[in-house]
Every structure is written in structure tokens, then in C-alpha cells.
N, C-alpha and C positions, 0 to 999 in steps of 0.2 A: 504493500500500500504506500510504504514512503515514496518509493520510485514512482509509483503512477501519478501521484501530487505533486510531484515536482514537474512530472511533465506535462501534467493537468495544468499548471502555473505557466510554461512556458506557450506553449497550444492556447489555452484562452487570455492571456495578456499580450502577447505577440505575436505570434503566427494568424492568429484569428482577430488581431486590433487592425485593420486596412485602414490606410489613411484618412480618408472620408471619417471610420466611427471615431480616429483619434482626434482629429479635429473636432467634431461635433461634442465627443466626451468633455473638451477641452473649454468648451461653450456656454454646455447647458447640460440640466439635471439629465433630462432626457435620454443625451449621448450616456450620459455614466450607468442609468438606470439598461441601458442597450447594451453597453458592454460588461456591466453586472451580469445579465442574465446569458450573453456568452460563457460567460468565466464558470457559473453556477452549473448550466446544462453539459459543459466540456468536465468538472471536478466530478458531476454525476456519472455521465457513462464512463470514465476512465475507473471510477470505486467499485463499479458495479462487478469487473470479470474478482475482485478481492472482497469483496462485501458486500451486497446489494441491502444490507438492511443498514447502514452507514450513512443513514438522511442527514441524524441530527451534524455529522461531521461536516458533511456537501452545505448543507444549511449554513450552520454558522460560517466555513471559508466565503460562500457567497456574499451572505449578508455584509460582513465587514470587510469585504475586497469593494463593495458598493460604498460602505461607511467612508473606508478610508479616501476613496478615487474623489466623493463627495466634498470632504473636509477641503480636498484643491480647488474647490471652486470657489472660494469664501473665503478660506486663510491663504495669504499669499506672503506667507515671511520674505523679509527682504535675505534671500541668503541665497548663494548660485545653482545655477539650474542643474550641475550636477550634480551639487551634494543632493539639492530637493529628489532628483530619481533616484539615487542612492537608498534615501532613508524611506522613500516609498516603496522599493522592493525588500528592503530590510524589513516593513510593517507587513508586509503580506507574505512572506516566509517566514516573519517569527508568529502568525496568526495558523499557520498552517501546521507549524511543527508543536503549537496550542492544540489543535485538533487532533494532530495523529498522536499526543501523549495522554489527552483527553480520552480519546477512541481506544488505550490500550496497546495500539502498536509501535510503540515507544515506552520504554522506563524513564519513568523520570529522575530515580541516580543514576541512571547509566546510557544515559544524554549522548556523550563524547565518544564513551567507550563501545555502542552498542549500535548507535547511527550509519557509520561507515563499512564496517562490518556488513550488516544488512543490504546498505546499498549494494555493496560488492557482490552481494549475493546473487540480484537483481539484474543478471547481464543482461537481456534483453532490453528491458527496461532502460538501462544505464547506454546502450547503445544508441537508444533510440532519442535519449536526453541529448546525446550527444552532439545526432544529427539536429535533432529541433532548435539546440542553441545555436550552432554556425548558421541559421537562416535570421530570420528574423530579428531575435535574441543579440545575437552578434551586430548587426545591422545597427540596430539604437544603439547598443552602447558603446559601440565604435562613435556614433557622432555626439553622443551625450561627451566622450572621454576629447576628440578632438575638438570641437567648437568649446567647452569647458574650459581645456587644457592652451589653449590654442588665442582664442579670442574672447573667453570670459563671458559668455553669451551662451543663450541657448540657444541650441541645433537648428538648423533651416533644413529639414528632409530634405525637401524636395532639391532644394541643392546637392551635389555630389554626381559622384557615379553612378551608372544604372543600379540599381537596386535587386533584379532580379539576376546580372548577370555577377555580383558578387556574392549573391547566396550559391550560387553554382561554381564561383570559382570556391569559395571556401569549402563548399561539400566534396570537391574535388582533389584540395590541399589535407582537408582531415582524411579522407579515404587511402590519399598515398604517404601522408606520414604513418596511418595504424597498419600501412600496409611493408612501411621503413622504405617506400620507395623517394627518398627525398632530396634528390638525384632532379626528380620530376617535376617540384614545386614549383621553380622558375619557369619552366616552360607553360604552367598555368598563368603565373603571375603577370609575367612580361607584358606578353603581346598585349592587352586589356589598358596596363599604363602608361604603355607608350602609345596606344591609340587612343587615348585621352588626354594624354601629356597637355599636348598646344591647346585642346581648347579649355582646359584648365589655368596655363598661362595668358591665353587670352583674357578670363573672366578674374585675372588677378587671387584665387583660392589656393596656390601653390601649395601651402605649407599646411592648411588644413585639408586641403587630400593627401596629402599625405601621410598626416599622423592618422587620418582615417584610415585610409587604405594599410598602415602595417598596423594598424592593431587591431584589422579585423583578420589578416593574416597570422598573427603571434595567436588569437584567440582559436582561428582552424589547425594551428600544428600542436599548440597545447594540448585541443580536444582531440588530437589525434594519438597524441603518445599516451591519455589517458584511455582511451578506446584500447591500444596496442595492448595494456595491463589488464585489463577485460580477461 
């Protein structure tokens, strides 16, 4: 169950947030109450093949993935836009690991020692975390970490490189490092940045594609040497 909540988390906050609901979330109650009931119906059917009588757990992560998303429309601390996604995926994994110590599939003395363990256990699961992260996952916080890190600002999606064609190159970079072929990696990388290069230098964003672009690369070889241990 721990592994399917995590990847219930990745799947209904990223893979299933499309720009459109994240803008709209971003808005009004509406959007949040939209992408609540993503997040809720995705935490259901992923409990269900582990538990299907596991309401009250799918309930509460819902409810307070809704609380929390809500509270951003209202409270706007002055403090940077990536610490704020920071501390909001830290609210919604520590509400989660609330539920599965609630639900019994966690001790609660043995938190630290009993967690990873388990996960390991879980290779399918742990596999599939893995791919789910280099899409989407990877995507935001590649620009959460460069426009942050970079210009002190938060992200312009729609700015950058294609979008879909770096969930493909990363899917491609994890698969040949879990596969140690990494030999390979440049031949995915290259071509893609050097045929963005100039109109990247045209639009003056040099330096934030680039800390984009390699730390959504550092983030596909890491999830690939972690895949390899599988």
C-alpha cells in the first residue's frame, strides 16, 4: 500500500494536473475542488488491488490534498515560489504517511526503520514510481528548481522546451542508465539541445535552460541507478 500512495500522489498531482486544470486550480475554488476529486478517484483505484475496504484512508488523503491546495488560494506568504512547492509536497506526503500509519501499514516506532524496507519490497510498484517521476514529476521541478534557483521567480511553463519531448528523452536516459548502458545518454541528450540551442539564445533564457535541462537529466540517471538496485 505504501508504494501505491506514492504513486497515487505522483499520477493525481502531476501526470493527471494538465495545464489548463493547473491554471484554473490556481484561480479559483472550482479548479482545486477539480483537481481534488482527480487526486481522491486516482488514491481510490490504486488502494483498491491492497485494500478495497481502505475508504476512510482515500477519504481523509482527499479531503486534505483539497484543504491544503485551498489554503493557496487565500494565504499567499511572501516567501519564494520554490520553497512554497516545496512545503506543499512536504504537506501532502506527511498527510499521506498520516494515513498509511493510521490504516496500520506503517509502525509508528519503526517509521525509519521499517519504511524503506517495505518499499524495496514493492519492485513493481517502485519501478513504476520511477517511470511516473521522470515525466511529469521531473518536468515541475526541474523549473520550480531553475526559474527559483536561477531568476528568483516563479516558473513560466509554458516557457522552455517541448514538454513532451523531454518526458521521452528522460524515460529514455532512466531506461539506459538501469540498463548501465550510459555510453548512450549523450546520444539522447545532444541532438534535442543543440536543436534548441539558437532559439533559446535568440529568446535571451540561456542559463535557465539550462539548469532546466540538466537537472531534469541528473533527476533521469539518478532514477535510473535507483531502478538498477531494484
Amino acid at each position: 500500500m505504501i508504494g501505491a500512495m506514492l504513486l497515487a500522489h505522483l499520477v493525481g498531482d502531476f501526470v493527471l494536473q494538465w495545464d489548463k486544470l493547473a491554471s484554473w486550480k490556481s484561480r479559483e475554488l472550482k479548479g482545486v475542488l477539480a483537481h481534488g476529486t482527480v487526486v481522491f478517484i486516482v488514491t481510490w483505484l490504486f488502494s483498491l488491488p491492497f485494500d478495497p475496504t481502505w475508504w476512510r484512508g482515500v477519504v481523509f488523503i482527499g479531503i486534505t490534498h483539497i484543504f491544503i491546495d485551498a489554503i493557496q488560494l487565500y494565504v499567499k506568504p511572501p516567501i519564494p515560489a520554490l520553497l512554497r512547492f516545496t512545503l506543499d509536497q512536504i504537506a501532502h506526503f506527511t498527510i499521506i504517511l498520516i494515513a498509511l500509519i493510521i490504516g496500520g501499514f506503517i509502525e509508528t516506532n519503526q517509521v525509519l526503520t521499517t519504511l524503506l524496507p517495505q518499499l524495496q519490497s514493492e519492485k513493481l510498484l517502485m519501478l513504476l514510481i520511477g517511470y511516473a517521476f521522470v515525466t511529469m514529476p521531473a518536468w515541475v521541478i526541474a523549473k520550480f528548481l531553475a526559474y527559483g534557483l536561477v531568476k528568483g521567480a516563479p516558473p513560466n511553463f509554458p516557457e522552455g522546451s517541448n514538454k513532451y519531448l523531454g518526458i521521452l528523452e528522460r524515460i529514455l536516459v532512466t531506461t539506459f542508465v538501469a540498463l548501465g548502458q550510459f555510453l548512450l545518454i549523450p546520444l539522447i541528450t545532444l541532438p534535442r539541445l543543440v536543436l534548441e540551442w539558437p532559439g533559446v539564445i535568440r529568446n535571451d533564457r540561456g542559463t535557465v535552460y539550462l539548469v532546466e535541462f540538466l537537472f531534469g537529466i541528473v533527476m533521469a540517471i539518478m532514477t535510473g541507478l535507483a531502478i538498477s538496485q531494484l
